[in-house]
N, C-alpha and C positions, 0 to 999 in steps of 0.2 A: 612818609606821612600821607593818608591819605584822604583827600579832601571832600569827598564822601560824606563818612562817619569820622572824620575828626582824630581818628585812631591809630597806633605805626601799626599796619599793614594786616588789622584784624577786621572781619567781617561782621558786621551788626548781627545781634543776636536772634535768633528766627524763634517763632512762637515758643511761648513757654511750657504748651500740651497739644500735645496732638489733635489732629481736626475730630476725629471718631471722640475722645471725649471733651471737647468744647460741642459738638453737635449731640451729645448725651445731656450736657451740662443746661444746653437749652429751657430742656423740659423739667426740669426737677424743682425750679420754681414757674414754672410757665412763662408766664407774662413779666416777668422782674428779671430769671435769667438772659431767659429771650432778646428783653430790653436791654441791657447791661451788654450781651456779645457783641451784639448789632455795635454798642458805641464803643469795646473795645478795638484799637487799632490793628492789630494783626491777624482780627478776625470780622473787621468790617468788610473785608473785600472779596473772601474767600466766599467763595458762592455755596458750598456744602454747608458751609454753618450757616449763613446768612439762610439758606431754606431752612434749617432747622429752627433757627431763632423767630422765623414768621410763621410759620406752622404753628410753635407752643403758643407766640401771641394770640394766635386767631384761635387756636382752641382754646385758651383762657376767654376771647370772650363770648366765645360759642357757650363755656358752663356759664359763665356769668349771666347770658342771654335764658337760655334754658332754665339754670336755676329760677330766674326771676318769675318765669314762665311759669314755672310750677309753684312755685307759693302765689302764685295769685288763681290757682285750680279751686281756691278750699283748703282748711284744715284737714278733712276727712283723705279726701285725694291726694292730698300732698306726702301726709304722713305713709300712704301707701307706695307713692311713685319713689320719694328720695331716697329708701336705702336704693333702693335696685337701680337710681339715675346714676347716687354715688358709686358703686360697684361697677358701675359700665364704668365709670370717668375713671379707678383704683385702677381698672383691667388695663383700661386706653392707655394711663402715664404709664404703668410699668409698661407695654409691647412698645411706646412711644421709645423712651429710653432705652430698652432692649438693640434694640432695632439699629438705632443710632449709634449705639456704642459698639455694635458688629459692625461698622461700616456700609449699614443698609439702609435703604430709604424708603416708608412707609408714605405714598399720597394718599391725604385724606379726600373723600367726597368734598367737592368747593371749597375746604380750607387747604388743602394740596394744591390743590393748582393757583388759588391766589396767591400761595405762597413761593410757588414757583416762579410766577409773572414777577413780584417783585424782589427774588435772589436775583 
């Protein structure tokens, strides 16, 4: 028995996915995913997801930020700026998750490395 895990002589069961895609898993809702890993346990500690999971935060509200931004341009400017903002941000989540799920690691400009300070 062992006093552990409570178990005859089996070892606690180690994450249920892989770190490449909990660190994919991050971005695919941004700010909600991101949220959710952080306060899962077997992935609050591991430091690859944890940058993953602070990275999609801050870029969630980098568009949030921006969006805002440009609806307060004007109608005229606005309707010109958000397809091409949306289409940078379509580009950014897929190489985001690309990236992530090869086991590679994209820093962004000041959301990288904040997110790095706090992995």
């Amino acid at each position: 028995m062992c006093p552990h895990c409570a178990a005859s002589g089996e070892r606690p069961a180690g994450p249920a996915i892989d770190d490449n895609i909990a660190s994919a898993l991050c971005y695919l809702l941004l700010g909600v995913t991101g949220t959710l890993l952080l306060l899962l346990e077997p992935y609050r500690h591991n430091r690859r997801v944890r940058f993953h999971a602070f990275q999609a935060i801050f870029v969630n509200l980098a568009i949030i930020v921006v969006w805002f931004a440009i609806s307060l341009l004007g109608r005229n400017m606005a309707l010109l700026i958000s397809p091409v903002f949306l289409l940078v941000v379509l580009v950014l989540w897929v190489v985001l998750i690309w990236t992530a799920w090869q086991n590679e690691r994209i820093v962004l400009p000041l959301i990288g490395h904040m997110a790095e300070k706090q992995a």
